[in-house]
C-alpha positions as CSV (number, residue, x, y, z in Angstrom):
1,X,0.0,0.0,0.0
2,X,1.5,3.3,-0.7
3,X,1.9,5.7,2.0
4,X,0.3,9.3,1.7
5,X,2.9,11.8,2.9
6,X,2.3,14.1,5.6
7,X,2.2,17.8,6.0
8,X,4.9,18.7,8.5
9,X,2.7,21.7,9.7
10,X,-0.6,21.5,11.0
11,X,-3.1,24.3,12.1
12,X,-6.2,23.5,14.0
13,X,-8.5,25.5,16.3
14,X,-8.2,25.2,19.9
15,X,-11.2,25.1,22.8
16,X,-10.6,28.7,23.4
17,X,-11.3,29.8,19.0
18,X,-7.7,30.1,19.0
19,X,-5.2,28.3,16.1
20,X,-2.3,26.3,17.4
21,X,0.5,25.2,15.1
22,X,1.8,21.8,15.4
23,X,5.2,20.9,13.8
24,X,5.3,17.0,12.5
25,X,8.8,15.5,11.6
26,X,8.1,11.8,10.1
27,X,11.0,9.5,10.9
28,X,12.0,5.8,10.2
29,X,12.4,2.9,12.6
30,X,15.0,0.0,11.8
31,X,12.4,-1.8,9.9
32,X,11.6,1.4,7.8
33,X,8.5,1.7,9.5
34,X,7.0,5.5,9.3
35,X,6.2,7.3,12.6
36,X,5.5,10.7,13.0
37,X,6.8,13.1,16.0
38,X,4.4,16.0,17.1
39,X,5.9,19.0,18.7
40,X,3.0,21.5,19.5
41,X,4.0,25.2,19.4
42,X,3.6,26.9,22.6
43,X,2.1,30.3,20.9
44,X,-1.5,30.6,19.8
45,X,-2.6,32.7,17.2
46,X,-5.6,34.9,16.2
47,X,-6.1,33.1,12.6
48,X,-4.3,30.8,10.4
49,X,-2.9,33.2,8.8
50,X,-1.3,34.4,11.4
51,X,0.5,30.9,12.1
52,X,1.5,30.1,8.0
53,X,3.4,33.4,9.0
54,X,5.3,32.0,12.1
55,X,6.0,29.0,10.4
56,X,7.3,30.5,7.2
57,X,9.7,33.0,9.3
58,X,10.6,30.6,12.5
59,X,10.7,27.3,10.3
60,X,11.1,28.2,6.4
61,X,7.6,26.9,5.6
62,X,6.6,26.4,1.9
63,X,3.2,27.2,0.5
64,X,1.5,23.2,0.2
65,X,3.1,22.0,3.5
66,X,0.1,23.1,5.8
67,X,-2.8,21.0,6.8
68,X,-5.9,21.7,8.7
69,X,-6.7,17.8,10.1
């Protein structure tokens, strides 16, 4: 079965109506097994706009490589 890549930014809305950012790194085990490290970002942000910004400046984001689920 082929495996369907995945964004390595994600941008949902939190409880409060705010967006969090959650950077995903997908790594290998020895069998070449894919799993994916989450690392949410501490800041919230008003819109997701706001957030494609932080991650283009903070982690050199590229249009395509956002996700919202």
């Amino acid at each position: 079965m082929p495996e369907t890549p995945t964004k390595p930014f994600l941008i949902a809305k939190d409880e409060d109506g705010r967006f969090r950012l959650t950077v995903r790194e997908t790594r290998r085990n020895s069998q070449g097994y894919p799993w994916i490290v989450r690392t949410l970002v501490e800041q919230s942000f008003a819109s997701p706009a706001a957030a494609r910004a932080f991650a283009t400046a903070e982690y050199g984001a590229k249009t395509g490589e956002f996700a919202s689920r």
